[in-house]
Rosetta silent file (secondary structure, phi, psi, omega in degrees, C-alpha in Angstrom):
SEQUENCE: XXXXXXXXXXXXXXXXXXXXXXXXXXXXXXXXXXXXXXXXXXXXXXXXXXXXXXXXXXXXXXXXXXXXXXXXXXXXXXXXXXXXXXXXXXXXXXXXXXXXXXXXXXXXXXXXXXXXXXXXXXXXXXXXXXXXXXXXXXXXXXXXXXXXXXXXXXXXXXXXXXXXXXXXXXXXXXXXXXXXXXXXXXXXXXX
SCORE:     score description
SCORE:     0.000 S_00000001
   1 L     0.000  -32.663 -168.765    0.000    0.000    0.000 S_00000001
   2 L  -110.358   -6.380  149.114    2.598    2.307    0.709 S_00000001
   3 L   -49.062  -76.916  174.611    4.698    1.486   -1.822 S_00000001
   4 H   -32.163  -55.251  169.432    1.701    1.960   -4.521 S_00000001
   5 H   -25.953  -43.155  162.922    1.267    4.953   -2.856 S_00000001
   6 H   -94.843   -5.167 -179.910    4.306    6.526   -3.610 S_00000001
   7 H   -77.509  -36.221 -163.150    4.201    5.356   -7.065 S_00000001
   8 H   -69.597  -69.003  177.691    0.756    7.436   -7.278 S_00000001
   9 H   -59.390   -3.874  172.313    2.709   10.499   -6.028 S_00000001
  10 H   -82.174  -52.649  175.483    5.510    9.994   -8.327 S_00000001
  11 H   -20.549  -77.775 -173.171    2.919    9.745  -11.153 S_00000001
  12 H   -28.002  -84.470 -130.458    1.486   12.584  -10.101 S_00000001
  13 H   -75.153  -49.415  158.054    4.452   14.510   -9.960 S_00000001
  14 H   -58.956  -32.134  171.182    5.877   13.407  -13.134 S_00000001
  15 H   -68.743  -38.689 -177.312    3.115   14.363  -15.378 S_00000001
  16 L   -30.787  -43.996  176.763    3.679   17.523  -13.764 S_00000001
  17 L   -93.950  127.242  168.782    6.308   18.385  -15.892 S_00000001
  18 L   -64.778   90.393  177.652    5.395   20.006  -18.970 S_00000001
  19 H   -18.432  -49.417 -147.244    7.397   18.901  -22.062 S_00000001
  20 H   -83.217  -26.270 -172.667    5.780   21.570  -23.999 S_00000001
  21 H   -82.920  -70.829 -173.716    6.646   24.296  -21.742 S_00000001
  22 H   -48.249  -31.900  175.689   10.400   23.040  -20.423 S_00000001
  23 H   -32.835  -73.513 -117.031   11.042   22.664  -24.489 S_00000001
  24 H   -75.678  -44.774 -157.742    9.769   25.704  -25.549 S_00000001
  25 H   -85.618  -21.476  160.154   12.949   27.396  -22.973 S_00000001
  26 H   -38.197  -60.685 -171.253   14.941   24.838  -24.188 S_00000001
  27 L  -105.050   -6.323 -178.175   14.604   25.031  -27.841 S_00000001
  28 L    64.533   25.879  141.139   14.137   28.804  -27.827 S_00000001
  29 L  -105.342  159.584 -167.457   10.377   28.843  -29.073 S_00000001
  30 L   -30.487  156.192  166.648    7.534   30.643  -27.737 S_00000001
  31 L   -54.145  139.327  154.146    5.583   29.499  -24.472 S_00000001
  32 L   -47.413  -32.446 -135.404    2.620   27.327  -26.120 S_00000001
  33 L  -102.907  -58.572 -163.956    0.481   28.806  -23.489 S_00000001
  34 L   -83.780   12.597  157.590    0.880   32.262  -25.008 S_00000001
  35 L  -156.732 -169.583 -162.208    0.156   31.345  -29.048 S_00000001
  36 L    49.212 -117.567  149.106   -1.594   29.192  -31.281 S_00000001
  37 L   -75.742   -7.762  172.179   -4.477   27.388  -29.134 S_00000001
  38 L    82.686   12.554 -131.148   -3.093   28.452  -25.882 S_00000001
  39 L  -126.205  103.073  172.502   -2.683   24.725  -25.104 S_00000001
  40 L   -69.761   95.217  128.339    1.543   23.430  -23.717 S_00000001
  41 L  -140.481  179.013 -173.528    0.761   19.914  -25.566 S_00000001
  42 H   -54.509  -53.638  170.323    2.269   18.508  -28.812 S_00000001
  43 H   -38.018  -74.880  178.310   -0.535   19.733  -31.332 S_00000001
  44 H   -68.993  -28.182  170.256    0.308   23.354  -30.411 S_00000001
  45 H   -80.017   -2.793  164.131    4.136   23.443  -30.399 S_00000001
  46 H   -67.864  -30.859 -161.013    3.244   21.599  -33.706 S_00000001
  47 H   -98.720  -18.722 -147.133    1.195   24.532  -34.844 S_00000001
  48 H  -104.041  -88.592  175.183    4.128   26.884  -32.981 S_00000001
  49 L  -120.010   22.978  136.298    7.740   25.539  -33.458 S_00000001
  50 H   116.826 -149.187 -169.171    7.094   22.914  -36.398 S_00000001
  51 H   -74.887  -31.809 -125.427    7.471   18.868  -36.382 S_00000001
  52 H   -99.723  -43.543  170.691   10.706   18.605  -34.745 S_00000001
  53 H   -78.829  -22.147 -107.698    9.715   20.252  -31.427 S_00000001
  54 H  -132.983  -45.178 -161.152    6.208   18.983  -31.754 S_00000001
  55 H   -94.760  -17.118  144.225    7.823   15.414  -31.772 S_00000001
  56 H   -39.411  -96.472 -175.045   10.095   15.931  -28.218 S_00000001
  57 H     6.573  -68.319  174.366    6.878   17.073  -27.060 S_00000001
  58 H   -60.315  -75.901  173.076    5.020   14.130  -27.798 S_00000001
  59 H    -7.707  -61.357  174.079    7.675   12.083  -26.777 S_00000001
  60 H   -52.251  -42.473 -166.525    7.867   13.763  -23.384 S_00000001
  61 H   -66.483  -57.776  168.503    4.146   13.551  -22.714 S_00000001
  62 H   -46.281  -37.472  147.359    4.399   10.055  -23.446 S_00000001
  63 H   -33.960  -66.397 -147.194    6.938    9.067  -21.113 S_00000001
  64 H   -68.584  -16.811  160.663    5.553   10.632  -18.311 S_00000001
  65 L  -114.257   33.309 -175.709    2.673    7.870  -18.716 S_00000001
  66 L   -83.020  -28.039 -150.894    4.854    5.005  -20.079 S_00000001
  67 L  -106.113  -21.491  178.972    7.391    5.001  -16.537 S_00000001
  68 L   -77.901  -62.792 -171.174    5.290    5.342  -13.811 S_00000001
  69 L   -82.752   47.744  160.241    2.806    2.313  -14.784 S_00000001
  70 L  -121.053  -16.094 -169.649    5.560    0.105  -16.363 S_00000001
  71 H   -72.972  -50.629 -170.415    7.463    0.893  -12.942 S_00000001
  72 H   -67.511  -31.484 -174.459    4.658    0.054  -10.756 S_00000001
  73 H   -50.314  -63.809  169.195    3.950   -3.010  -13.449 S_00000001
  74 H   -27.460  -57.790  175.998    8.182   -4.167  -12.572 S_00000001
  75 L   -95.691   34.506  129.584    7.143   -4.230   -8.582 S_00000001
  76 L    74.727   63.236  178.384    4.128   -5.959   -9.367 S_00000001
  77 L  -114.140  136.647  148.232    1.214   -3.685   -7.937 S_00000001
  78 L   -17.773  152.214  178.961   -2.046   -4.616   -8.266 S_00000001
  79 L   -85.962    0.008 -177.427   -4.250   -3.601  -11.360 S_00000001
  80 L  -119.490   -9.030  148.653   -6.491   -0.857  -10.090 S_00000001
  81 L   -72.855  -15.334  178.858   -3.406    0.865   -8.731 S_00000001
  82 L   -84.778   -3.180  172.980   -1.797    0.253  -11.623 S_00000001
  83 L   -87.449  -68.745 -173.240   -4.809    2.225  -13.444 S_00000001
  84 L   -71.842   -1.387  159.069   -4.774    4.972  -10.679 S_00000001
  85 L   -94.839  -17.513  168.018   -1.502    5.462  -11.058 S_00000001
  86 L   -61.711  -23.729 -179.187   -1.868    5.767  -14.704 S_00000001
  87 H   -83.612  -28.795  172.588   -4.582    8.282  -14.115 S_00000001
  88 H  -103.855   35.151 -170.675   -2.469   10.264  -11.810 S_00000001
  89 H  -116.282  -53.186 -168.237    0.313   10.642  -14.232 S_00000001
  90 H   -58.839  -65.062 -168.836   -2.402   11.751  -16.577 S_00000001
  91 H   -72.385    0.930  179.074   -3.991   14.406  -14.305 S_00000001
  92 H   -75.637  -28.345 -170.704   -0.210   15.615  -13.399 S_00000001
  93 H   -65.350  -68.104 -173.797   -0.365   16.466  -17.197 S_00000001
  94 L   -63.761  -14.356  164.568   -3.817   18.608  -16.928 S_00000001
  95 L  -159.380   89.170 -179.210   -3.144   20.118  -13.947 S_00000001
  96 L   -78.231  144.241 -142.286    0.379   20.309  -13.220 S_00000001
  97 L   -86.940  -41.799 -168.770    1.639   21.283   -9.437 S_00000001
  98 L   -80.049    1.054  162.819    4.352   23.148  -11.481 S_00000001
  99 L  -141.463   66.716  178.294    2.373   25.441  -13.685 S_00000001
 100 L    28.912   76.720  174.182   -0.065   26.483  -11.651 S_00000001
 101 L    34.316   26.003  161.883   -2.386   23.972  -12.427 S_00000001
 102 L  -140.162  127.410 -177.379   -2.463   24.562  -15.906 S_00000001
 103 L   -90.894 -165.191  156.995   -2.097   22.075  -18.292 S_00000001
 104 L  -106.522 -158.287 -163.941   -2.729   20.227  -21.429 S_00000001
 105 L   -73.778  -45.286 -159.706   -5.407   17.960  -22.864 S_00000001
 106 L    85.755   18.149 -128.240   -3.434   14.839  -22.018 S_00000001
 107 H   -89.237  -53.661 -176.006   -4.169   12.879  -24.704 S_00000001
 108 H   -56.279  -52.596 -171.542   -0.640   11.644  -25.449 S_00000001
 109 H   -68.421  -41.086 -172.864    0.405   11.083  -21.780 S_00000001
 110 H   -67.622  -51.010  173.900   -3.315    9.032  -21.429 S_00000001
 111 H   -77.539  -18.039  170.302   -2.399    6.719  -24.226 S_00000001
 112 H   -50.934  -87.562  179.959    1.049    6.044  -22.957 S_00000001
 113 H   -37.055   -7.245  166.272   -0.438    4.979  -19.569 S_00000001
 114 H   -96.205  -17.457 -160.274   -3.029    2.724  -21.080 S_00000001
 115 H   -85.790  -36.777 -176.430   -0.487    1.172  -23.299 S_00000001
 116 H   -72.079  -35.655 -143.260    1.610    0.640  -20.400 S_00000001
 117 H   -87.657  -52.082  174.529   -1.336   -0.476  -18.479 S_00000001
 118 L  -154.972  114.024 -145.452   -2.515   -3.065  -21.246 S_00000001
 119 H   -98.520   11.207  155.259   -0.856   -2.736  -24.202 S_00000001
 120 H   -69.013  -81.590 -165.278   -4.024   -4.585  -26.335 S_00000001
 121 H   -48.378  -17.761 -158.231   -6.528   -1.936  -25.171 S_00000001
 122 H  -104.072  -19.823 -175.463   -3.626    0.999  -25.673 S_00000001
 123 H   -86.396  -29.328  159.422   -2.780   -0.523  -29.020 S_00000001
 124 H   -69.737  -33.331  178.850   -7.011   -0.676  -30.341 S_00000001
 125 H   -52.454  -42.545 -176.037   -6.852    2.906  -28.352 S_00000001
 126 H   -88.150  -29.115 -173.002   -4.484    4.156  -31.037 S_00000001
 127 H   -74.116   -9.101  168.492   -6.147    2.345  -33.840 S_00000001
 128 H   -86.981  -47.959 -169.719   -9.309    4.291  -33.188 S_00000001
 129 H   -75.952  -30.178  162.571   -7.603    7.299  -32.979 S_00000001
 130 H   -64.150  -73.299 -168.126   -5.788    6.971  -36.326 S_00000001
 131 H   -31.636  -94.640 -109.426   -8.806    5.338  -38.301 S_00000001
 132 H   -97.557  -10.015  160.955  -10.865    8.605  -37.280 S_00000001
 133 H   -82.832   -0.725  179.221   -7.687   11.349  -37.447 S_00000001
 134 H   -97.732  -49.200  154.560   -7.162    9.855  -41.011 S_00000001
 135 H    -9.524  -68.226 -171.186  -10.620   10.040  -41.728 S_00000001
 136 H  -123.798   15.582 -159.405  -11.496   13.096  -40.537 S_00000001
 137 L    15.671   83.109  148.234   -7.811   15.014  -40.186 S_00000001
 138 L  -147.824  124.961  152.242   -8.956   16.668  -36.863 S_00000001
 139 L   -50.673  -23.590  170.708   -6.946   15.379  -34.143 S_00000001
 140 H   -52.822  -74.625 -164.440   -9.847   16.794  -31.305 S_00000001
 141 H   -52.130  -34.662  178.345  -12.526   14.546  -32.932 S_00000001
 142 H   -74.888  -52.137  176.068   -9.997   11.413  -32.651 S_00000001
 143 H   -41.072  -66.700 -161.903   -8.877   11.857  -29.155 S_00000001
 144 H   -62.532  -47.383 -170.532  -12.888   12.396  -28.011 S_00000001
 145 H   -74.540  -34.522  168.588  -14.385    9.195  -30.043 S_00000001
 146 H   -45.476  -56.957 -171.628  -11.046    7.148  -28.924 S_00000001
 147 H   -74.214  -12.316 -164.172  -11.397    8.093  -25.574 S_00000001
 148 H  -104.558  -44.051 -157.824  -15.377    7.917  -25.221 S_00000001
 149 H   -99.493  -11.892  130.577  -15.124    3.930  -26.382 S_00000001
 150 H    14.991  -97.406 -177.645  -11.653    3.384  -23.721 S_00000001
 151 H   -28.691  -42.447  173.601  -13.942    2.314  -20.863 S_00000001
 152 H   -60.190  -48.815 -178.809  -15.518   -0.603  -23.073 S_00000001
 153 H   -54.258  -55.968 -168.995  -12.318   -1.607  -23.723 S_00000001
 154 H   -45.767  -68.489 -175.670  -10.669   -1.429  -20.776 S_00000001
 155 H   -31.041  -99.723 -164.037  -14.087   -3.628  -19.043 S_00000001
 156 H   -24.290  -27.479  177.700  -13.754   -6.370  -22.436 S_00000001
 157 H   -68.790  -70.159 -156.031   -9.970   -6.405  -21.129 S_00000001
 158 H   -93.164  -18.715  176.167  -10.293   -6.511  -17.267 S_00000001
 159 L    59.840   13.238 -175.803  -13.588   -7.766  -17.089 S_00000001
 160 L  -135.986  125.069  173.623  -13.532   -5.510  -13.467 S_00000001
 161 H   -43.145  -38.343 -153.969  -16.179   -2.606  -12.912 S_00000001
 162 H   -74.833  -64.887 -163.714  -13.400   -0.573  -10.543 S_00000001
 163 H   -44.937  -36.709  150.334  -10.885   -0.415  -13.154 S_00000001
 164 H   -36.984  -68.166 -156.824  -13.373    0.245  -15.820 S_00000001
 165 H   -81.519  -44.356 -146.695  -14.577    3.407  -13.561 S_00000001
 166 H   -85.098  -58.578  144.785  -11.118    4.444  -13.031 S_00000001
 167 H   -13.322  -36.365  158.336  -10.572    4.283  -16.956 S_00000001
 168 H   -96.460   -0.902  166.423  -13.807    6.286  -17.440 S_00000001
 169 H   -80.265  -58.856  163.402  -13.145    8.924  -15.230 S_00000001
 170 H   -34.843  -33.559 -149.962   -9.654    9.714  -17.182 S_00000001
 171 H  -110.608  -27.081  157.764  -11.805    9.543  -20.558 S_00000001
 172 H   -58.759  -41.239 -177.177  -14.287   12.283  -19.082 S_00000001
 173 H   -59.083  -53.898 -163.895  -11.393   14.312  -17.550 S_00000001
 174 H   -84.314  -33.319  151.971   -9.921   14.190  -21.181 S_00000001
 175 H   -61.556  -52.463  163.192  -12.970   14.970  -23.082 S_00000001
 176 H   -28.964  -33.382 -140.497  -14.071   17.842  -20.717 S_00000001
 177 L   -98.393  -13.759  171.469  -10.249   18.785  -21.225 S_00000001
 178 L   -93.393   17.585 -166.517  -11.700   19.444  -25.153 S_00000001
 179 H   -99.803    9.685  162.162  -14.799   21.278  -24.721 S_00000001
 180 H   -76.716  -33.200  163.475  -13.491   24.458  -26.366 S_00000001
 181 H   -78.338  -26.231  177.445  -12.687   21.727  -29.401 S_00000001
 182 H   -63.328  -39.471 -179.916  -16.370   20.339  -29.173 S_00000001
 183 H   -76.585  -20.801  169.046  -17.625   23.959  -29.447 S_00000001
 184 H   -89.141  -27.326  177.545  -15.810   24.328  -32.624 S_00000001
 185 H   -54.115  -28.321 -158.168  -16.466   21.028  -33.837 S_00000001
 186 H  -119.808   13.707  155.192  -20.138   21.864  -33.709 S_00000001
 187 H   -88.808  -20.206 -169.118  -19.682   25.784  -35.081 S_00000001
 188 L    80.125   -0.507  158.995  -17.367   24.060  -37.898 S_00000001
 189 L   -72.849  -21.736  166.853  -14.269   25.980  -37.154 S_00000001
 190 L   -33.002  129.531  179.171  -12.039   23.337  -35.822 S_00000001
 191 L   -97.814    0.000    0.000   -9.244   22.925  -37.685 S_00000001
């Protein structure tokens, strides 16, 4: 328990740091927060400072939820801690301790941690989001229909209601974390 525990707060803590942001001083382009969508994730330093930062970015975001749950996975923690710690690596993204609780969508860091977490469900997790960003080239629209059918998955995986719940809380968290892209999706300005 208190092991898991600290694995939670490492999550946490780790998501915290923002890729997009630590880059940006890094790499010499603008804060994310202050152009484009206003958003430190991978999409906007894509939209910012081109592919090259946009792919560090990702990268980073990704990490933070591949190492926490393959760490807790190594000592052999239970599976619905191994979910909540994927989930608090996730909400360390979206509301990070270290930038005053403001974050990104998490989208990247959410599929890491499912991938780590089961890497069937994180690998149909990406194949929904590619089918429907090739489809429909808006990156918004993939993340929310990927992320809305998650929970299904996870349950058809784990076959357990907790885990399921923990897994649909994350996939609310992450749509909610879109509803400025849902209002353009349904004005038709999304890009």
């Amino acid at each position: 328990m208190l092991e898991a525990t600290a694995l939670l707060l490492f999550a946490y803590l780790l998501g915290s740091i923002s890729s997009a942001i630590l880059l940006s001083k890094i790499m010499g382009f603008d804060d994310p927060r202050s152009g484009g969508s206003n958003n430190p994730g991978a999409t906007n330093v894509l939209r910012i400072a081109g592919r090259r930062a946009a792919f560090f970015t990702l990268l980073g975001d990704f990490l933070k939820g591949l190492i926490p749950v393959l760490l807790a996975r190594l000592l052999e923690v239970d599976m619905l801690w191994l979910a909540l710690i994927g989930f608090a690596a996730f909400i360390g993204h979206c509301f990070p301790v270290f930038f005053g609780f403001q974050g990104g969508k998490g989208v990247a860091t959410a599929i890491a941690a499912t991938v780590a977490f089961d890497w069937i469900a994180g690998a149909i997790l990406i194949a929904i989001w590619l089918l429907f960003a090739k489809v429909f080239k808006i990156s918004s629209l993939a993340a929310i229909i990927s992320f809305s059918v998650l929970p299904l998955v996870i349950y058809w995986r784990t076959q357990d209601p907790w885990i399921a719940f923990v897994f649909a809380v994350l996939s609310l968290v992450l749509v909610w974390r879109h509803k400025s892209n849902i209002q353009r999706l349904i004005s038709g300005t999304e890009s």
